[in-house]
Steps between C-alpha positions, in 0.01 A plus 500: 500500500837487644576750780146682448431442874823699567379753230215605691578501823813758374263707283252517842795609726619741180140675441428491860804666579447767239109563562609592883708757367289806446285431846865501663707760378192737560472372860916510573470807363248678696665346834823627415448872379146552588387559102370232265625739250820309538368203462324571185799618362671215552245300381482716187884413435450138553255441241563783253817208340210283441419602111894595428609184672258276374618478112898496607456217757296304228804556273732399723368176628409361160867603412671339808672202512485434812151591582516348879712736566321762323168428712600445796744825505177704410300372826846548708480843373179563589546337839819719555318788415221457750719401743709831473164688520427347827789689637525814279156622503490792681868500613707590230465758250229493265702501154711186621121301595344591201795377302482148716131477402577569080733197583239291638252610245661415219517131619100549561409336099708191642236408720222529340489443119894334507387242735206402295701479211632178703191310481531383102857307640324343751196363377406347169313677272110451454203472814797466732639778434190711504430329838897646628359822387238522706688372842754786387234772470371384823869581675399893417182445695625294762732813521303746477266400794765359761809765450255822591392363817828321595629840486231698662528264787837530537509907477179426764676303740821710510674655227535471103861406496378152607291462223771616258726250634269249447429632110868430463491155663242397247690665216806280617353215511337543150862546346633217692188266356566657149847350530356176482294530219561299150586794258458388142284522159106489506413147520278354238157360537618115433689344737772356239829803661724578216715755694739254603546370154780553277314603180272724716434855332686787622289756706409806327766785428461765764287780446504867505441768727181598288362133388292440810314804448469467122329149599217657733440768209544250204309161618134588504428254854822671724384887311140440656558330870802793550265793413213364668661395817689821486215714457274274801806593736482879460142416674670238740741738627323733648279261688669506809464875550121461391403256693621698813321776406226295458476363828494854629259596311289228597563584894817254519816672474695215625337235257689589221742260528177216553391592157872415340523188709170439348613530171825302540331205685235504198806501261653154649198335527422620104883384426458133634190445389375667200844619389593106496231428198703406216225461246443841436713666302719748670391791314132461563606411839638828557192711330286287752727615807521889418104519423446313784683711722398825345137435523545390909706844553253669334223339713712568807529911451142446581515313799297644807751325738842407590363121551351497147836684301682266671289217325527661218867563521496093579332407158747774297767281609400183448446658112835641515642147616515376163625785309852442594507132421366586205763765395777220567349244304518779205814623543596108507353375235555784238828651564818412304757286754787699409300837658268331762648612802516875309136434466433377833741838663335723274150412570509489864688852496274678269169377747709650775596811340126556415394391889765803577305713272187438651592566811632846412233590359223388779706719700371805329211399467459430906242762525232327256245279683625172500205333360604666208853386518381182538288530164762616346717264529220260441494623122867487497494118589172434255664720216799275518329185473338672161805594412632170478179362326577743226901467501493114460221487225678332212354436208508139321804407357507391178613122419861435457569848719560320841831342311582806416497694809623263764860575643770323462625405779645723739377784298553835728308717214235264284139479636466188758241319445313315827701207582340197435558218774719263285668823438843727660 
Protein backbone atom coordinates (compact mmCIF):
# COMPACT_ATOMS: atom_id res chain seq x y z
CA UNK A 1 0.00 0.00 0.00
CA UNK A 2 2.72 2.26 -0.96
CA UNK A 3 1.86 5.99 -1.14
CA UNK A 4 -2.03 5.22 -0.49
CA UNK A 5 -1.88 7.69 2.46
CA UNK A 6 -0.72 10.33 -0.09
CA UNK A 7 -3.49 9.00 -2.46
CA UNK A 8 -6.17 10.04 -0.32
CA UNK A 9 -5.35 12.89 1.17
CA UNK A 10 -4.80 14.25 -2.81
CA UNK A 11 -8.10 12.71 -3.96
CA UNK A 12 -9.81 14.65 -0.62
CA UNK A 13 -8.14 18.02 -1.54
CA UNK A 14 -9.08 17.07 -5.51
CA UNK A 15 -12.97 16.20 -4.83
CA UNK A 16 -13.19 18.77 -2.22
CA UNK A 17 -11.94 21.28 -4.40
CA UNK A 18 -14.29 20.33 -7.19
CA UNK A 19 -17.58 19.76 -4.98
CA UNK A 20 -17.08 23.66 -3.82
CA UNK A 21 -17.32 24.58 -7.25
CA UNK A 22 -20.95 24.92 -8.14
CA UNK A 23 -21.84 26.58 -4.46
CA UNK A 24 -18.99 29.17 -5.55
CA UNK A 25 -19.24 30.20 -8.93
CA UNK A 26 -23.06 30.76 -8.19
CA UNK A 27 -22.16 32.91 -5.14
CA UNK A 28 -19.05 34.99 -7.10
CA UNK A 29 -21.40 35.31 -9.50
CA UNK A 30 -24.30 36.86 -7.93
CA UNK A 31 -21.80 39.34 -5.98
CA UNK A 32 -20.28 40.42 -9.03
CA UNK A 33 -23.21 41.10 -11.58
CA UNK A 34 -26.14 40.82 -9.36
CA UNK A 35 -27.67 37.54 -11.45
CA UNK A 36 -27.07 33.89 -10.60
CA UNK A 37 -27.90 33.52 -14.16
CA UNK A 38 -24.22 34.00 -14.64
CA UNK A 39 -23.27 31.77 -12.43
CA UNK A 40 -25.31 29.00 -13.73
CA UNK A 41 -23.94 29.52 -16.92
CA UNK A 42 -20.75 29.13 -15.94
CA UNK A 43 -21.44 26.31 -14.07
CA UNK A 44 -23.23 24.81 -17.08
CA UNK A 45 -19.84 25.21 -19.14
CA UNK A 46 -17.79 23.67 -16.47
CA UNK A 47 -19.43 20.46 -16.30
CA UNK A 48 -21.01 20.11 -19.75
CA UNK A 49 -16.84 18.50 -20.83
CA UNK A 50 -17.62 15.95 -18.31
CA UNK A 51 -19.20 13.07 -20.76
CA UNK A 52 -16.93 14.34 -23.95
CA UNK A 53 -13.91 14.55 -21.74
CA UNK A 54 -14.34 11.59 -19.85
CA UNK A 55 -13.60 8.80 -22.71
CA UNK A 56 -10.52 11.03 -24.28
CA UNK A 57 -8.79 11.53 -20.89
CA UNK A 58 -9.24 7.69 -20.25
CA UNK A 59 -7.51 7.22 -23.63
CA UNK A 60 -4.93 9.31 -23.03
CA UNK A 61 -3.69 8.28 -19.67
CA UNK A 62 -3.71 4.56 -20.40
CA UNK A 63 -1.71 5.65 -23.58
CA UNK A 64 0.87 7.92 -21.78
CA UNK A 65 4.13 7.15 -20.98
CA UNK A 66 4.68 9.26 -18.65
CA UNK A 67 1.53 9.13 -16.72
CA UNK A 68 2.95 11.47 -13.67
CA UNK A 69 3.03 13.90 -15.81
CA UNK A 70 -0.17 13.15 -17.36
CA UNK A 71 -2.02 13.32 -13.81
CA UNK A 72 -0.68 15.76 -12.29
CA UNK A 73 -0.99 18.26 -15.49
CA UNK A 74 -4.82 17.41 -15.37
CA UNK A 75 -5.22 18.68 -11.57
CA UNK A 76 -2.79 21.78 -12.54
CA UNK A 77 -5.29 22.38 -15.15
CA UNK A 78 -8.05 22.28 -13.17
CA UNK A 79 -6.37 24.35 -10.47
CA UNK A 80 -5.38 26.98 -13.18
CA UNK A 81 -8.70 27.08 -14.31
CA UNK A 82 -10.32 27.89 -11.00
CA UNK A 83 -7.84 30.10 -10.21
CA UNK A 84 -8.47 32.25 -13.43
CA UNK A 85 -12.21 32.15 -12.49
CA UNK A 86 -11.50 33.75 -9.26
CA UNK A 87 -10.48 36.79 -11.14
CA UNK A 88 -12.52 36.65 -14.39
CA UNK A 89 -15.91 36.07 -13.14
CA UNK A 90 -17.76 38.91 -13.67
CA UNK A 91 -14.91 41.10 -15.05
CA UNK A 92 -14.16 40.12 -18.35
CA UNK A 93 -16.31 39.27 -21.12
CA UNK A 94 -18.47 36.41 -20.96
CA UNK A 95 -17.24 34.36 -24.18
CA UNK A 96 -13.50 34.53 -22.85
CA UNK A 97 -14.96 32.98 -19.01
CA UNK A 98 -16.95 30.49 -20.44
CA UNK A 99 -14.08 29.34 -22.59
CA UNK A 100 -11.74 29.27 -19.19
CA UNK A 101 -14.42 27.09 -17.56
CA UNK A 102 -14.62 24.34 -20.91
CA UNK A 103 -10.82 24.34 -19.99
CA UNK A 104 -11.29 23.49 -16.50
CA UNK A 105 -14.08 21.13 -17.27
CA UNK A 106 -12.52 19.04 -19.37
CA UNK A 107 -9.87 18.24 -16.65
CA UNK A 108 -13.14 17.56 -14.31
CA UNK A 109 -13.06 13.25 -15.27
CA UNK A 110 -9.36 13.59 -13.82
CA UNK A 111 -10.56 13.96 -10.50
CA UNK A 112 -12.96 11.85 -10.05
CA UNK A 113 -12.95 8.50 -11.94
CA UNK A 114 -8.90 9.12 -13.17
CA UNK A 115 -7.87 9.33 -9.66
CA UNK A 116 -9.59 6.18 -8.68
CA UNK A 117 -8.16 4.48 -11.42
CA UNK A 118 -4.90 4.97 -9.11
CA UNK A 119 -5.98 2.81 -6.40
CA UNK A 120 -5.29 -0.83 -8.29
CA UNK A 121 -1.23 0.58 -8.36
CA UNK A 122 -1.33 1.19 -4.97
CA UNK A 123 -2.79 -1.52 -3.21
CA UNK A 124 -2.74 -5.24 -3.79
CA UNK A 125 -5.48 -6.84 -5.12
CA UNK A 126 -8.12 -8.81 -2.92
CA UNK A 127 -9.92 -7.50 0.79
CA UNK A 128 -7.30 -4.77 0.70
CA UNK A 129 -8.14 -3.44 -2.06
CA UNK A 130 -11.84 -3.46 -1.50
CA UNK A 131 -10.98 -1.85 1.89
CA UNK A 132 -8.87 1.28 -0.40
CA UNK A 133 -12.13 1.47 -2.12
CA UNK A 134 -14.08 2.30 0.45
CA UNK A 135 -11.57 5.05 2.18
CA UNK A 136 -11.64 6.45 -1.56
CA UNK A 137 -15.44 6.62 -1.79
CA UNK A 138 -15.40 8.17 1.53
CA UNK A 139 -13.03 11.26 0.03
CA UNK A 140 -16.44 12.17 -2.13
CA UNK A 141 -18.31 12.34 1.13
CA UNK A 142 -15.82 13.86 3.18
CA UNK A 143 -16.12 16.38 0.21
CA UNK A 144 -19.23 16.71 -0.22
CA UNK A 145 -20.10 17.75 3.43
CA UNK A 146 -16.99 20.06 4.30
CA UNK A 147 -16.46 22.05 0.75
CA UNK A 148 -20.34 23.50 0.84
CA UNK A 149 -20.00 24.97 4.13
CA UNK A 150 -16.30 26.00 3.87
CA UNK A 151 -17.58 28.01 1.12
CA UNK A 152 -20.77 29.34 2.48
CA UNK A 153 -18.80 30.56 5.38
CA UNK A 154 -16.44 32.18 3.53
CA UNK A 155 -19.06 34.03 1.03
CA UNK A 156 -20.79 34.65 4.83
CA UNK A 157 -17.98 36.21 6.41
CA UNK A 158 -16.95 38.45 3.46
CA UNK A 159 -16.88 37.64 -0.04
CA UNK A 160 -16.73 34.46 -2.44
CA UNK A 161 -13.41 35.23 -3.96
CA UNK A 162 -11.95 33.94 -0.65
CA UNK A 163 -13.48 30.81 -0.92
CA UNK A 164 -12.39 30.40 -4.54
CA UNK A 165 -8.96 31.03 -3.59
CA UNK A 166 -9.07 28.57 -1.17
CA UNK A 167 -10.78 25.86 -3.87
CA UNK A 168 -7.59 26.51 -5.76
CA UNK A 169 -5.26 26.09 -2.76
CA UNK A 170 -6.71 22.65 -2.24
CA UNK A 171 -6.59 21.87 -5.95
CA UNK A 172 -2.75 22.79 -5.72
CA UNK A 173 -1.97 20.96 -3.20
CA UNK A 174 -3.74 17.81 -4.62
CA UNK A 175 -1.46 18.07 -7.84
CA UNK A 176 1.55 18.69 -5.83
CA UNK A 177 0.64 15.29 -3.60
CA UNK A 178 -0.17 13.50 -6.97
CA UNK A 179 3.44 14.22 -7.88
CA UNK A 180 4.49 11.97 -5.33
CA UNK A 181 2.53 9.16 -6.03
CA UNK A 182 4.04 5.59 -7.32
CA UNK A 183 2.56 5.41 -10.92
CA UNK A 184 2.71 1.86 -12.20
CA UNK A 185 0.69 -1.51 -13.15
CA UNK A 186 -2.19 -2.89 -10.83
CA UNK A 187 -0.51 -4.78 -8.21
CA UNK A 188 -1.40 -8.36 -7.69
CA UNK A 189 -3.03 -9.95 -4.75
CA UNK A 190 0.34 -11.97 -3.62
CA UNK A 191 2.97 -10.18 -2.37
CA UNK A 192 5.75 -12.02 -4.65
CA UNK A 193 6.34 -8.09 -7.26
CA UNK A 194 7.29 -9.19 -10.66
CA UNK A 195 7.38 -5.64 -12.16
CA UNK A 196 10.86 -5.19 -11.48
CA UNK A 197 11.79 -8.42 -13.08
CA UNK A 198 13.38 -8.96 -16.29
CA UNK A 199 11.06 -11.66 -17.75
CA UNK A 200 8.04 -9.64 -16.45
CA UNK A 201 5.08 -9.46 -19.11
CA UNK A 202 4.68 -6.43 -21.06
CA UNK A 203 1.57 -4.26 -20.10
CA UNK A 204 -1.25 -4.46 -22.37
CA UNK A 205 -1.19 -2.70 -25.92
CA UNK A 206 -3.03 0.58 -25.64
CA UNK A 207 -6.51 0.77 -26.36
CA UNK A 208 -8.88 2.63 -28.44
CA UNK A 209 -10.92 5.55 -28.28
CA UNK A 210 -14.12 3.23 -28.32
CA UNK A 211 -12.82 0.04 -26.12
CA UNK A 212 -13.75 1.49 -22.75
CA UNK A 213 -17.18 1.92 -23.75
CA UNK A 214 -17.48 -1.37 -25.65
CA UNK A 215 -16.38 -2.90 -22.09
CA UNK A 216 -19.36 -1.26 -20.00
CA UNK A 217 -21.79 -2.47 -22.93
CA UNK A 218 -20.04 -5.90 -23.53
CA UNK A 219 -19.15 -7.31 -19.82
CA UNK A 220 -22.47 -8.11 -18.23
CA UNK A 221 -21.12 -6.76 -14.30
CA UNK A 222 -19.66 -3.00 -15.76
CA UNK A 223 -23.21 -3.02 -18.44
CA UNK A 224 -25.40 -3.33 -15.14
CA UNK A 225 -23.56 -1.01 -12.28
CA UNK A 226 -23.20 1.88 -15.35
CA UNK A 227 -26.95 1.81 -16.22
CA UNK A 228 -28.07 1.48 -12.82
CA UNK A 229 -25.93 4.05 -11.23
CA UNK A 230 -26.64 6.18 -14.21
CA UNK A 231 -30.22 5.89 -14.09
CA UNK A 232 -30.19 6.39 -9.73
CA UNK A 233 -28.33 9.80 -10.56
CA UNK A 234 -30.99 11.28 -12.86
CA UNK A 235 -32.99 11.00 -9.33
CA UNK A 236 -29.81 12.22 -7.36
CA UNK A 237 -29.47 15.25 -9.31
CA UNK A 238 -32.22 16.95 -8.76
CA UNK A 239 -32.16 16.50 -5.02
CA UNK A 240 -30.69 19.59 -4.16
CA UNK A 241 -33.39 21.71 -5.80
CA UNK A 242 -36.06 19.32 -4.09
CA UNK A 243 -35.03 19.32 -1.01
CA UNK A 244 -35.19 23.21 -0.94
CA UNK A 245 -38.41 23.19 -2.07
CA UNK A 246 -39.15 20.89 0.39
CA UNK A 247 -38.18 22.74 3.27
CA UNK A 248 -40.45 25.49 2.06
CA UNK A 249 -43.04 23.62 1.73
CA UNK A 250 -42.76 22.31 5.05
CA UNK A 251 -42.53 26.09 6.58
CA UNK A 252 -38.52 26.14 6.32
CA UNK A 253 -37.31 27.89 3.40
CA UNK A 254 -33.87 28.16 4.67
CA UNK A 255 -33.53 24.36 5.65
CA UNK A 256 -32.92 23.23 2.40
CA UNK A 257 -29.51 23.12 2.58
CA UNK A 258 -30.02 21.01 6.33
CA UNK A 259 -31.70 18.35 4.37
CA UNK A 260 -28.48 17.96 1.80
CA UNK A 261 -26.09 18.17 4.71
CA UNK A 262 -28.29 15.51 6.01
CA UNK A 263 -27.88 13.42 3.22
CA UNK A 264 -24.12 13.91 2.76
CA UNK A 265 -23.30 13.34 6.50
CA UNK A 266 -25.54 10.02 6.16
CA UNK A 267 -23.44 9.20 3.01
CA UNK A 268 -19.90 9.22 5.01
CA UNK A 269 -21.06 7.56 7.82
CA UNK A 270 -22.74 4.73 5.20
CA UNK A 271 -19.16 4.90 3.27
CA UNK A 272 -16.96 4.02 6.39
CA UNK A 273 -19.00 1.78 7.79
CA UNK A 274 -21.27 -0.23 5.75
CA UNK A 275 -19.55 0.67 2.46
CA UNK A 276 -16.27 -0.97 4.17
CA UNK A 277 -18.04 -4.67 4.28
CA UNK A 278 -16.12 -6.69 1.98
CA UNK A 279 -18.12 -9.86 2.23
CA UNK A 280 -20.84 -8.89 0.22
CA UNK A 281 -20.49 -8.92 -3.11
CA UNK A 282 -20.35 -5.58 -4.74
CA UNK A 283 -23.23 -6.01 -6.90
CA UNK A 284 -25.68 -6.99 -4.23
CA UNK A 285 -24.04 -4.35 -2.29
CA UNK A 286 -25.12 -1.80 -4.59
CA UNK A 287 -28.94 -3.19 -5.08
CA UNK A 288 -28.95 -2.98 -1.16
CA UNK A 289 -27.77 0.82 -1.25
CA UNK A 290 -30.24 2.16 -4.09
CA UNK A 291 -33.38 0.25 -2.42
CA UNK A 292 -32.35 1.41 0.64
CA UNK A 293 -32.19 4.86 -0.25
CA UNK A 294 -35.21 4.86 -2.47
CA UNK A 295 -37.49 3.45 0.09
CA UNK A 296 -36.12 6.33 2.91
CA UNK A 297 -36.79 9.16 0.10
CA UNK A 298 -39.88 7.80 -0.47
CA UNK A 299 -40.74 7.74 3.29
CA UNK A 300 -39.36 11.26 3.54
CA UNK A 301 -41.88 13.00 0.74
CA UNK A 302 -44.14 12.12 3.55
CA UNK A 303 -42.58 13.64 6.32
CA UNK A 304 -44.81 16.09 8.47
CA UNK A 305 -41.60 18.01 9.49
CA UNK A 306 -38.35 19.46 8.64
CA UNK A 307 -36.85 17.52 11.88
CA UNK A 308 -38.21 14.17 10.62
CA UNK A 309 -37.06 14.67 6.49
CA UNK A 310 -34.02 15.52 7.82
CA UNK A 311 -33.88 11.99 9.58
CA UNK A 312 -34.95 10.63 6.82
CA UNK A 313 -32.60 12.39 4.51
CA UNK A 314 -29.89 11.01 7.33
CA UNK A 315 -30.80 7.24 6.76
CA UNK A 316 -30.91 7.83 2.60
CA UNK A 317 -27.38 8.56 2.99
CA UNK A 318 -26.09 6.24 5.05
CA UNK A 319 -27.83 3.73 2.13
CA UNK A 320 -26.23 5.71 -0.47
CA UNK A 321 -22.76 5.40 1.45
CA UNK A 322 -22.09 2.16 0.06
CA UNK A 323 -23.17 2.48 -3.42
CA UNK A 324 -20.08 4.17 -4.50
CA UNK A 325 -17.67 1.75 -2.92
CA UNK A 326 -19.47 -0.64 -4.42
CA UNK A 327 -19.32 0.74 -8.04
CA UNK A 328 -15.36 0.87 -7.60
CA UNK A 329 -14.95 -2.48 -6.46
CA UNK A 330 -16.88 -3.39 -9.92
CA UNK A 331 -15.30 -1.35 -12.13
CA UNK A 332 -11.99 -2.89 -10.39
CA UNK A 333 -12.48 -6.13 -10.45
CA UNK A 334 -14.14 -6.63 -13.94
CA UNK A 335 -12.62 -4.23 -16.27
CA UNK A 336 -9.81 -5.11 -18.72
CA UNK A 337 -6.28 -3.23 -17.42
CA UNK A 338 -5.51 -1.98 -20.72
CA UNK A 339 -9.10 0.24 -20.57
CA UNK A 340 -9.53 0.69 -16.73
CA UNK A 341 -8.94 4.17 -16.40
CA UNK A 342 -11.42 4.53 -19.77
CA UNK A 343 -13.75 2.67 -17.55
CA UNK A 344 -13.18 4.48 -14.48
CA UNK A 345 -13.47 8.29 -16.79
CA UNK A 346 -16.35 7.01 -18.49
CA UNK A 347 -18.34 5.91 -15.59
CA UNK A 348 -17.92 8.78 -13.41
CA UNK A 349 -18.84 11.14 -16.49
CA UNK A 350 -21.87 9.38 -17.62
CA UNK A 351 -23.36 9.59 -13.57
CA UNK A 352 -22.57 13.26 -13.96
CA UNK A 353 -24.01 13.84 -17.24
CA UNK A 354 -27.24 12.12 -15.96
CA UNK A 355 -27.03 14.33 -12.41
CA UNK A 356 -26.98 17.35 -15.17
CA UNK A 357 -30.01 15.90 -16.66
CA UNK A 358 -31.84 15.71 -13.64
CA UNK A 359 -31.34 18.82 -12.67
CA UNK A 360 -32.70 20.29 -15.91
CA UNK A 361 -35.40 18.67 -15.77
CA UNK A 362 -36.53 19.38 -11.90
CA UNK A 363 -36.27 22.77 -13.11
CA UNK A 364 -39.37 22.45 -15.15
CA UNK A 365 -40.90 20.68 -13.14
CA UNK A 366 -40.43 23.44 -10.09
CA UNK A 367 -44.07 24.02 -9.98
CA UNK A 368 -45.12 20.28 -8.95
CA UNK A 369 -45.44 19.76 -5.15
CA UNK A 370 -42.35 18.59 -3.98
CA UNK A 371 -43.56 15.61 -2.22
CA UNK A 372 -44.11 14.47 -5.49
CA UNK A 373 -40.69 15.29 -6.72
CA UNK A 374 -39.47 13.61 -4.01
CA UNK A 375 -41.50 10.34 -5.00
CA UNK A 376 -40.43 10.59 -8.06
CA UNK A 377 -37.22 10.43 -7.75
CA UNK A 378 -37.79 7.80 -5.17
CA UNK A 379 -38.93 5.37 -8.10
CA UNK A 380 -36.10 6.57 -10.10
CA UNK A 381 -33.56 5.38 -7.36
CA UNK A 382 -35.78 1.95 -6.61
CA UNK A 383 -36.21 1.34 -10.48
CA UNK A 384 -32.47 1.43 -10.77
CA UNK A 385 -31.70 -0.94 -8.18
CA UNK A 386 -34.31 -3.36 -10.28
CA UNK A 387 -32.71 -2.54 -13.05
CA UNK A 388 -29.57 -3.87 -12.04
CA UNK A 389 -31.20 -7.06 -10.50
CA UNK A 390 -32.43 -7.78 -13.95
CA UNK A 391 -29.20 -6.53 -16.02
CA UNK A 392 -26.75 -8.76 -14.01
CA UNK A 393 -28.97 -12.00 -14.02
CA UNK A 394 -26.75 -14.50 -15.79
CA UNK A 395 -27.64 -17.65 -16.35
CA UNK A 396 -25.34 -20.83 -15.41
CA UNK A 397 -22.56 -21.36 -17.44
CA UNK A 398 -22.04 -24.44 -18.78
CA UNK A 399 -18.77 -26.55 -17.75
CA UNK A 400 -15.68 -25.95 -19.66
CA UNK A 401 -17.27 -22.25 -20.72
CA UNK A 402 -15.38 -20.20 -17.99
CA UNK A 403 -12.01 -21.33 -20.09
CA UNK A 404 -13.47 -20.21 -22.80
CA UNK A 405 -14.53 -16.80 -22.03
CA UNK A 406 -11.85 -15.43 -19.80
CA UNK A 407 -9.54 -12.66 -21.39
CA UNK A 408 -6.38 -12.89 -22.13
CA UNK A 409 -4.61 -10.69 -20.62
CA UNK A 410 -4.80 -7.18 -21.27
CA UNK A 411 -7.75 -7.83 -23.41
CA UNK A 412 -9.38 -4.18 -24.25
CA UNK A 413 -12.46 -6.07 -26.13
CA UNK A 414 -13.07 -9.88 -24.58
CA UNK A 415 -15.52 -10.16 -21.62
CA UNK A 416 -13.53 -9.76 -18.10
CA UNK A 417 -14.32 -11.99 -15.94
CA UNK A 418 -14.25 -10.95 -11.88
CA UNK A 419 -10.75 -11.03 -10.85
CA UNK A 420 -10.01 -13.59 -8.60
CA UNK A 421 -7.51 -12.59 -5.68
CA UNK A 422 -4.48 -14.70 -6.85
CA UNK A 423 -5.39 -13.02 -10.02
CA UNK A 424 -4.19 -9.43 -12.28
Amino acid sequence: MHGFGRYLAAALAARFASEGMSLAVVLLALERTGSAAHGAFVLTAWLAPHILAAPLAGVAASRTRRPRLFHVGALAGFTCAMAALSVLLGRAPAPLVLAVALLGGSCGPMVTGGMSSLVAGLVPAGPARDRAYGWDASTYNAAAVTAPAVVGLAAALGSAAPAMAALALAGALAAALAATLPYGAPQPARATDTADSPNAPAGPPPAGLGAGLAALWRIRELRAITSATTLAFVGIGTLTTTSVLLASRLGSPGAGGVLMTAFAVGALAGSLTLGRITAVEPGRLARWAMAGTGAALAAAAFAPSVTLAAVLFTAAGVCDGPLLTATLRIRSEYAPDAVRTQVFTLGAGLKLTAASVGAALVGFAAAAPPQALLAGISVLILSAALLHALVARQAPAPAGAAAATEPSEGSATAPAGRRTPAGP
